[in-house]
C-alpha positions in Angstrom: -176.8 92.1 44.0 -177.2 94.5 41.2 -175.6 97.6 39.7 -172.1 97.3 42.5 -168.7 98.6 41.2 -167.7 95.3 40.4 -170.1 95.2 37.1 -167.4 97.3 35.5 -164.5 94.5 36.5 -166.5 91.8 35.2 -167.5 93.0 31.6 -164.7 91.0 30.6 -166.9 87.9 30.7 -169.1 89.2 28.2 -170.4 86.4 25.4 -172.8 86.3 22.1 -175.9 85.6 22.0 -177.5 82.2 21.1 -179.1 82.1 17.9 -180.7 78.7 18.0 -184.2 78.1 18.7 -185.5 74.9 19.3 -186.7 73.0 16.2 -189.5 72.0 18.5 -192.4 73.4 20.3 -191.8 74.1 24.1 -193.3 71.2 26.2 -196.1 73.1 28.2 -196.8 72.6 31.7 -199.7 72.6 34.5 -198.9 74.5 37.7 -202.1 73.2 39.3 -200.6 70.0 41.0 -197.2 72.0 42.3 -197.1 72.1 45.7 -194.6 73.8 48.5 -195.2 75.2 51.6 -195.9 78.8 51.3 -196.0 79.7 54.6 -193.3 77.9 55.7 -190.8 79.6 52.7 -192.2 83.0 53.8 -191.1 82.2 57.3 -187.2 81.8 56.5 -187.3 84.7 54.6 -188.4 86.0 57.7 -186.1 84.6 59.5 -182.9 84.9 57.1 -183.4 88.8 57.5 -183.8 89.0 61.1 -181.5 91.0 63.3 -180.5 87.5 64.9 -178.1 87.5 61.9 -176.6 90.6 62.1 -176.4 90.8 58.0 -175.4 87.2 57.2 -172.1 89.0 55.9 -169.7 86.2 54.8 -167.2 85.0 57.5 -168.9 86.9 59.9 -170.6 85.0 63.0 -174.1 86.2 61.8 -173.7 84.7 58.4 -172.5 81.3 59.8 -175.6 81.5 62.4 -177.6 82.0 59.2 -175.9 79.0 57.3 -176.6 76.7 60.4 -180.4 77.8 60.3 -180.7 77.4 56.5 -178.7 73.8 56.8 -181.2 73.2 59.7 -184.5 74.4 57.5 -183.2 72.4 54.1 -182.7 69.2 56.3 -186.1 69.5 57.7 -188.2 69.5 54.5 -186.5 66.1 53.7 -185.9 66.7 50.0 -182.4 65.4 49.3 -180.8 62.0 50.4 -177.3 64.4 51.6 -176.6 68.1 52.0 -172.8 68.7 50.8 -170.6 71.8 52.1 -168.2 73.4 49.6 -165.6 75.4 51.8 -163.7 77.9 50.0 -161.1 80.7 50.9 -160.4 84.2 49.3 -159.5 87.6 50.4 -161.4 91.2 50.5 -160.2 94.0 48.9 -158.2 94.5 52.4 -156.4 91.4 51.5 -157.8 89.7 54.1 -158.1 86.2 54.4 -162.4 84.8 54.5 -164.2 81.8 54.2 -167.1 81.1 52.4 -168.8 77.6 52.2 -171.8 76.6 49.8 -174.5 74.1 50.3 -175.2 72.0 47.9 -178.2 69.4 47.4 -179.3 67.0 44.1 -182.6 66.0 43.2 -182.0 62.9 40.5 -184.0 62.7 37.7 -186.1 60.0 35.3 -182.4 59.5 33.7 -179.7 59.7 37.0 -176.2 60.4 35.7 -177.3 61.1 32.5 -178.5 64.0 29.9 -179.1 67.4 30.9 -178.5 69.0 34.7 -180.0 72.0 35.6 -178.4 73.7 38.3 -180.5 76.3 40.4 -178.7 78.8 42.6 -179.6 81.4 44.8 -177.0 83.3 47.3 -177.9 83.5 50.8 -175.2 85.9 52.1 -175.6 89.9 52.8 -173.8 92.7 53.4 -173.9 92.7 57.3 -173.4 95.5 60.0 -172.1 98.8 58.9 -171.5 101.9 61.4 -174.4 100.5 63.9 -177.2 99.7 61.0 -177.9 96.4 60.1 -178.2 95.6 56.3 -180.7 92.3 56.7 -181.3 91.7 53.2 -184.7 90.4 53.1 -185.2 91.0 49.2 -181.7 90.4 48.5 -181.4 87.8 48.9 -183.1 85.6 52.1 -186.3 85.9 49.1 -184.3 83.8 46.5 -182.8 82.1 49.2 -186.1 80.4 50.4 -187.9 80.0 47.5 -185.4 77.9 45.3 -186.2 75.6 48.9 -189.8 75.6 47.8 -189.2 74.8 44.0 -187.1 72.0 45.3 -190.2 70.9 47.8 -191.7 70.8 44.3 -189.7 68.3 42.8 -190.4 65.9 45.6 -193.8 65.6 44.5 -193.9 66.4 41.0 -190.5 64.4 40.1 -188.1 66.2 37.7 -187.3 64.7 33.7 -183.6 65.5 34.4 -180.7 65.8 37.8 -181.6 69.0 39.1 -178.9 70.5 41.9 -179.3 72.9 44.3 -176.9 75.5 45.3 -176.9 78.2 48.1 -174.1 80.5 47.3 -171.6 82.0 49.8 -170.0 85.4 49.3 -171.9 86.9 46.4 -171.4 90.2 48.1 -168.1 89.8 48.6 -167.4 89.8 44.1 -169.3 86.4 43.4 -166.7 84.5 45.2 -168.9 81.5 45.8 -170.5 81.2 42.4 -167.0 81.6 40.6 -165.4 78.6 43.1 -168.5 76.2 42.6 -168.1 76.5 38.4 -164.2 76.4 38.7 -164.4 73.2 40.4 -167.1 71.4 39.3 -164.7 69.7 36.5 -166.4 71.0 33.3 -169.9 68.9 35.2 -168.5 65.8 33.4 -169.2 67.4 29.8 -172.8 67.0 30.4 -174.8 70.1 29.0 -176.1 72.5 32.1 -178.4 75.4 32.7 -178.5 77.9 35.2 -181.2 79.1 37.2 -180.2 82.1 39.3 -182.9 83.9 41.8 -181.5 87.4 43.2 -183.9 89.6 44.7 -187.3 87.7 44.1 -190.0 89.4 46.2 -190.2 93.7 45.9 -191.3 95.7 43.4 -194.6 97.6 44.0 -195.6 97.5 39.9 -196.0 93.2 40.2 -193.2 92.7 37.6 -190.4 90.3 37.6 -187.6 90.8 35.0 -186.4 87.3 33.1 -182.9 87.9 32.3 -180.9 85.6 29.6 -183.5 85.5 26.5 -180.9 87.7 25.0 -177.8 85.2 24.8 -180.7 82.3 24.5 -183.6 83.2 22.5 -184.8 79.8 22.9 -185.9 81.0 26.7 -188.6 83.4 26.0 -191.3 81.0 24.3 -190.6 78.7 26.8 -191.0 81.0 29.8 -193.5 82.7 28.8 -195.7 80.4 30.4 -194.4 80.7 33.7 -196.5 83.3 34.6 -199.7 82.4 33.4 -202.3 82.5 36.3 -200.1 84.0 38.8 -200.9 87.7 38.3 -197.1 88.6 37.9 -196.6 90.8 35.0 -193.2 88.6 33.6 -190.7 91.2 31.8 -187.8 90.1 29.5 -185.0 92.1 29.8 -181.9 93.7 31.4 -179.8 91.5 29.2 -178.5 93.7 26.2 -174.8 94.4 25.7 -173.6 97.3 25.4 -176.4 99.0 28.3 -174.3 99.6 31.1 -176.1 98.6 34.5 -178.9 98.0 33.1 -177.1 94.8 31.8 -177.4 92.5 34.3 -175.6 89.5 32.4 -172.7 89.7 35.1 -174.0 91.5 38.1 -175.3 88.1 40.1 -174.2 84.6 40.3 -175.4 83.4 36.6 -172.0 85.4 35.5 -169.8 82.5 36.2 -172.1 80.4 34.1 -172.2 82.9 32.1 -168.5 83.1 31.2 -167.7 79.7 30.8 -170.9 79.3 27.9 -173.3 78.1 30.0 -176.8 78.9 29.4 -178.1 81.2 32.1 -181.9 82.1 33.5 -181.9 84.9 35.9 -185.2 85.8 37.5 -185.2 89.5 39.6 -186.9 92.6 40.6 -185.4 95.9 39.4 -183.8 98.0 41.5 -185.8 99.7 44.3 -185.2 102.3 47.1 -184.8 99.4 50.0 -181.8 98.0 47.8 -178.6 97.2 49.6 -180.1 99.5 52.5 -181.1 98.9 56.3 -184.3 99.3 55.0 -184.4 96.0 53.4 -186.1 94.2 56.2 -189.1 91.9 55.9 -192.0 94.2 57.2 -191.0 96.3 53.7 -191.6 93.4 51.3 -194.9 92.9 49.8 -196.2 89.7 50.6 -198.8 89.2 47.9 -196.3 90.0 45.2 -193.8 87.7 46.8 -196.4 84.8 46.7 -197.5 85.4 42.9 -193.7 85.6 42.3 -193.2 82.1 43.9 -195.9 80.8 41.9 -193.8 81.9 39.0 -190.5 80.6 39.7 -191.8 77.4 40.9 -193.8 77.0 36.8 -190.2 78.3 35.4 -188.2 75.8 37.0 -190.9 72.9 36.2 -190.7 74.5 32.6 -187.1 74.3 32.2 -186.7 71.2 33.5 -189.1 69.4 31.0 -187.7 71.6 28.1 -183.4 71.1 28.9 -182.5 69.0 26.6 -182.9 71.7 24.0 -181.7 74.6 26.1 -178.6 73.2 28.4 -175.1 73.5 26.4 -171.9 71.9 28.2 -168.9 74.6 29.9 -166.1 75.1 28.0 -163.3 73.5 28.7 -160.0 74.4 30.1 -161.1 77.0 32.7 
């Protein structure tokens, strides 16, 4: 979700930038012995944006027949030990009462319990059905949705340096309502420093860029990521991160913004905005394919990437929120 009218609500989250760069080179990385299954993640995007789930609008019996299939997919690839459920309540702008629940899974590191955690999220909810149309939400955000499951297939092979958790969203549509609950809750992560990686719209743009957001508030970032895409064939942009730029700031317009707020370090990969966005039209036989595949190829380097280079990134919340 990008560019909604709740951008304007949440500027109040705002933060400076990081001016610390790491004393050290970036710790560079191979992508040649990564491994996920391709075809399987473009099949639950697929399936994620199917009519069968009317939308996956929170609260809505689409979206919790899309939960039950994600829960059923995550399971199946056998990459965590236990998938938790975070339930949480809030209302719509009617005042109505909803119910949103997360899914949450850890991979442990070299180090378990200890150092640096990088948390990746993605949101899996939509908009739903509106006057007869289905909204499926194939870009935003089944794309994100799947592929932080292939970066965790990742991980089972290619073991991570530090705790890495895994976060499907609930009710990002619906103001960040899922993103906001997880943070608030997670008791300041035990004072242990954190990182965000956020994936929002992941797989449509017709020009083969994908926007990096974050280098801005940590300049640390760029160096570091610009590895990600090498060999991919995705043109990696930096950007969309500036104060003071209106919508085309998207520090608070996803589910890094509750990271965001509370000083945590924030990665947020995207596409820019394009003429299927938070339309009908954003059904699987729009996205491009080939683009979508380079741009796993480049989220699944990132996350490797930040992983081995936390220590000098990750900053703990602040406390008291």
């Amino acid at each position: 979700m990008k560019k909604t009218a709740l951008f304007c609500a949440l500027l109040l989250g705002a933060c400076t930038p990081d001016t610390q760069l790491q004393s050290t080179p970036p710790t560079e990385i191979t992508s040649a012995s990564f491994t996920y299954d391709e075809k399987r993640t473009i099949a639950l995007v697929k399936a994620l944006a199917s009519d069968e789930f009317q939308g996956r609008a929170t609260g809505t019996t689409g979206g919790k027949a899309a939960r039950e299939h994600l829960k059923s997919e995550i399971k199946a690839r056998k990459v965590f030990s236990d998938l938790k459920e975070q339930s949480f309540a809030f209302q719509n702008r009617k005042k109505e009462a909803l119910h949103g629940v997360n899914l949450i899974g850890d991979i442990v590191g070299k180090t378990p319990g200890k150092g640096p955690l990088l948390i990746i999220t993605a949101h899996y909810d939509h908009l739903g059905m509106h006057k007869g149309k289905t909204y499926n939400g194939a870009d935003d955000n089944a794309s994100g949705t799947a592929a932080i499951l292939a970066i965790a297939e990742s991980f089972k092979t290619n073991p991570p340096k530090y705790d890495v958790k895994f976060v499907w969203l609930d009710a990002e549509e619906r103001g960040l309502k899922g993103s906001d609950y997880f943070v608030k809750t997670a008791q300041n992560f035990q004072n242990r420093p954190i990182l965000n990686f956020n994936l929002d719209m992941v797989s449509q743009n017709n020009k083969g860029e994908l926007f990096m957001s974050g280098a801005y508030h940590t300049p640390a970032l760029k160096p570091i990521l610009e590895q990600a895409a090498n060999g991919t064939g995705i043109t990696l942009k930096f950007g969309h991160d500036l104060p003071k730029t209106g919508i085309e700031d998207w520090t608070l317009q996803s589910d890094h913004a509750a990271f965001h707020k509370r000083g945590i370090p924030f990665v947020y990969f995207g596409v820019e905005d394009h003429e299927h966005y938070h339309k009908p039209s954003d059904t699987f036989d729009t996205l491009p394919l080939a683009f979508f595949k380079r741009s796993l190829s480049t989220i699944v380097n990132a996350a490797h990437l930040l992983d081995e280079n936390l220590e000098g990134l990750a900053k703990p919340a602040h406390k008291n929120d």
